[in-house]
N, C-alpha and C positions, 0 to 999 in steps of 0.2 A: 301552295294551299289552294284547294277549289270550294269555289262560292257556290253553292246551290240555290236557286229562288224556286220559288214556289215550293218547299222542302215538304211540305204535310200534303201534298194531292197524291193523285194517283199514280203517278210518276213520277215526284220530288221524293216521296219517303221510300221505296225501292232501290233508286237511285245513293240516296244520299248510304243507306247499309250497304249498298255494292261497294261503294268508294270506300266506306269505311274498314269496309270486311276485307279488300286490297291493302287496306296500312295508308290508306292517304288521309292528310288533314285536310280536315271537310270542315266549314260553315256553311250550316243549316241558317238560309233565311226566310221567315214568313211573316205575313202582317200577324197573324195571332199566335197564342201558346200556340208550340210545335209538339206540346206532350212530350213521352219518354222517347230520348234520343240515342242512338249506339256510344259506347263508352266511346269518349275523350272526343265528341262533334261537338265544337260549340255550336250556340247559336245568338243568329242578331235579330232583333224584331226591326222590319223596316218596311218599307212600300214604294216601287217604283214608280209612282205618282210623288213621293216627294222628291221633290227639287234637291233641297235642301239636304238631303239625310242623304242621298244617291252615294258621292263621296266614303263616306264611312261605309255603306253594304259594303263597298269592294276592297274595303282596307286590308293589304298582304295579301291579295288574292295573283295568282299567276294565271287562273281558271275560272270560267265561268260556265255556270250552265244556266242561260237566260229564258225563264219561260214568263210569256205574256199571258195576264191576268184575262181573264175574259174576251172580247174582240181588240182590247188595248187601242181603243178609240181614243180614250183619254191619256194617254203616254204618248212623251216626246222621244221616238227612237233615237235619234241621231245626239240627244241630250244624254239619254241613260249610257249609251252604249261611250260618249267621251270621257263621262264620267269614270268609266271603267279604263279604258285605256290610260287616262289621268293617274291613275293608282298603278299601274303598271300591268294591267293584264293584258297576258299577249295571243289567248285561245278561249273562242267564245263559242260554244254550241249553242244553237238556238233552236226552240221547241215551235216552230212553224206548223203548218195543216197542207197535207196534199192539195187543197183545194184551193191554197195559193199556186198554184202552178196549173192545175187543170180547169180555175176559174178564172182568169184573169179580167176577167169582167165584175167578179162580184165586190160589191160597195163592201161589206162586211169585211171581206178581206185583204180590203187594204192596207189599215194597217200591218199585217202581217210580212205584208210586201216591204213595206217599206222599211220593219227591222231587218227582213234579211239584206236590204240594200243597204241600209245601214252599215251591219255587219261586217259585211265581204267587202265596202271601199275602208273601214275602219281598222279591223286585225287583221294580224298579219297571220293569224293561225285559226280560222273559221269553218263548220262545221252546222248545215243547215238539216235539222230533221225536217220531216214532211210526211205525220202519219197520218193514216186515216181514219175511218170511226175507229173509235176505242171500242173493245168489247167492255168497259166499266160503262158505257153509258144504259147498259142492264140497269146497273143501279134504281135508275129511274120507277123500277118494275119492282122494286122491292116490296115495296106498298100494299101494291095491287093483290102481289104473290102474299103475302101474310094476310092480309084480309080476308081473300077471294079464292085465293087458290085457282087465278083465272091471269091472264096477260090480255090488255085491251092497249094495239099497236096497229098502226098502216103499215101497208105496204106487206102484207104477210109472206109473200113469195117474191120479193126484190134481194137479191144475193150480193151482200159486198167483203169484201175480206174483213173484217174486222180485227183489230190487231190489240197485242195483249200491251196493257201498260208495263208489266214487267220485263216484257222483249224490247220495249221503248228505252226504258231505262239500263238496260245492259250495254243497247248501243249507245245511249252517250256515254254510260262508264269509260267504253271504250274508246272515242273521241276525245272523253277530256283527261285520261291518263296521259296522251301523249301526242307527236303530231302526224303520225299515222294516216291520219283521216282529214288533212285538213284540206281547203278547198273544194268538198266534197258537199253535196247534198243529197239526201238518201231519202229516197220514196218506202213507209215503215206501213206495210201490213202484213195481217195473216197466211197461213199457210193456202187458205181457202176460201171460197166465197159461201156465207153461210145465209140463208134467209129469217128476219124476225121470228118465224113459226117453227124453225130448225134451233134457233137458241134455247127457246122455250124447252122444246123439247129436252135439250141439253141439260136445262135445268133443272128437270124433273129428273130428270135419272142421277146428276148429283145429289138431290134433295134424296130421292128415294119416295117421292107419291108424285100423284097427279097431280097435273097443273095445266087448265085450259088456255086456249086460246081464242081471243074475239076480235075480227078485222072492225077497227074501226077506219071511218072516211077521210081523206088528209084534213077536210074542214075542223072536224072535230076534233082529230090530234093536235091541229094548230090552235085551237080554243084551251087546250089544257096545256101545251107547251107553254107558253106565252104568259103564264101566269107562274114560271119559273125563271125563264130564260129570256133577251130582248127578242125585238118582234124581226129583227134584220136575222138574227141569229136561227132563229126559227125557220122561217122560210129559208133559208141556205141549207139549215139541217133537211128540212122536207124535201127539198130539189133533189138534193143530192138520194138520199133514200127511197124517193118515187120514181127518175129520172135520172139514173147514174148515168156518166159519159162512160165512152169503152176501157179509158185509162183509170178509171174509179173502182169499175169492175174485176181489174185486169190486177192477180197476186206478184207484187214486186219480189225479186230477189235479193233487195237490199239484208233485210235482217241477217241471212244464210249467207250474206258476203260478207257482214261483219264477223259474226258472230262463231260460223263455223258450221251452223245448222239449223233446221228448219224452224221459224215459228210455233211459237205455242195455239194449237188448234182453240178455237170458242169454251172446247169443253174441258179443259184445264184450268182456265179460267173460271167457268163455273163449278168446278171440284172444289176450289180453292176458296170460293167466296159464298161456298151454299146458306152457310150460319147465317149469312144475310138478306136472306130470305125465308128462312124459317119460321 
């Protein structure tokens, strides 16, 4: 049986129909309703913040797919992850950030660090993703796009691959069917490096009308970020997006080693998700 966390994000609910649509028995776990799930997923409500309850998430689990809640400041890795091994799980994929590997300086991303060290001295069958922006963090732009029919972002001509959550989720499918992949850590971006003013773009032609573009200054994107997101989290987002390092910029070949084939470009992504923007 494989355990899913974070089962309702951007990459838990993909994920957890891949596994399903394969014939494997999935638990779906989330802190809240998980809404309609694929026939015969259960699911458990739980929080790896609890102590307590840790235990039972992983109950009959052989598999896990571990993703951390936010910067997971407030989680004990090396607590969650015994917890699991305790219950008998012997293969742990973990939804890490490039930027633990290309930042190792940054405070925000320590924790991050420290479940993958977790991890790899814990199971004996271990699997570290390491994607980069998501191309979901569009999302953010939704707003703006239904109101305004306008995008106000920095950095309008900074290019980073941005990578599709559902190529994120195919490659753990893949990792945690079997031990294929284990010991391995996979650097997960796009086909391509696209710029903020290139997605827009993107999005307009999925939508079918116009949709502007307005550079705002990084002060002022950190003034509206910040009132969503923590402030550690923000400035590492801005770094990275004003200031990539050459490895941030640079299209991994991980996904096309797993998978068989190239990344889904920015604008498949926005085909797929225009109704939300509308």
């Amino acid at each position: 049986m494989i355990v899913v966390t974070g089962a309702t994000g951007n990459v838990g609910r993909p994920l957890v129909e891949a596994l399903a649509a394969a014939g494997e028995e999935v638990t779906a776990v989330s802190r809240r309703d998980a809404g309609e799930l694929p026939a015969g997923v259960a699911h458990r409500r739980g929080d790896l913040a609890d102590a307590d309850g840790l235990k039972e998430l992983f109950e009959g689990a052989e598999a896990v797919y571990l993703l951390v809640p936010g910067l997971g400041d407030e989680l004990r890795p090396r607590e969650i992850v015994a917890a699991a091994v305790a219950r008998g799980v012997r293969r742990i994929v973990l939804q890490s950030s490039q930027l633990a590997g290309t930042r190792p300086e940054s405070v925000s991303h320590g924790p991050l660090r420290a479940f993958e060290a977790a991890v790899r001295e814990s199971v004996p069958e271990w699997t570290v993703l390491r994607p980069g922006g998501f191309a979901s963090n569009a999302f953010f732009w939704a707003g703006q796009v239904r109101a305004t029919r306008t995008v106000a972002a920095p950095f309008a001509d900074v290019a980073l691959p941005v990578v599709d959550p559902a190529d994120i989720a195919e490659v753990a499918a893949a990792a945690l069917r079997g031990p294929a992949h284990a010991g391995r850590t996979y650097v997960l971006t796009g086909p391509a490096a696209v710029t903020p003013r290139e997605q827009v773009r993107a999005l307009a032609e999925a939508m079918g009308v116009p949709v502007g573009f307005a550079a705002l200054g990084a002060d002022e994107a950190r003034e509206r970020l910040v009132r969503f997101l923590p402030e550690e989290a923000v400035d590492g987002m801005l770094s990275v997006m004003g200031d990539p390092r050459e490895e941030e910029r640079r299209v991994s070949p991980d996904v096309e080693r797993v998978l068989g084939r190239v990344p889904r470009p920015f604008s498949a992504w926005a085909e797929r998700h225009a109704d939300a923007f509308a």
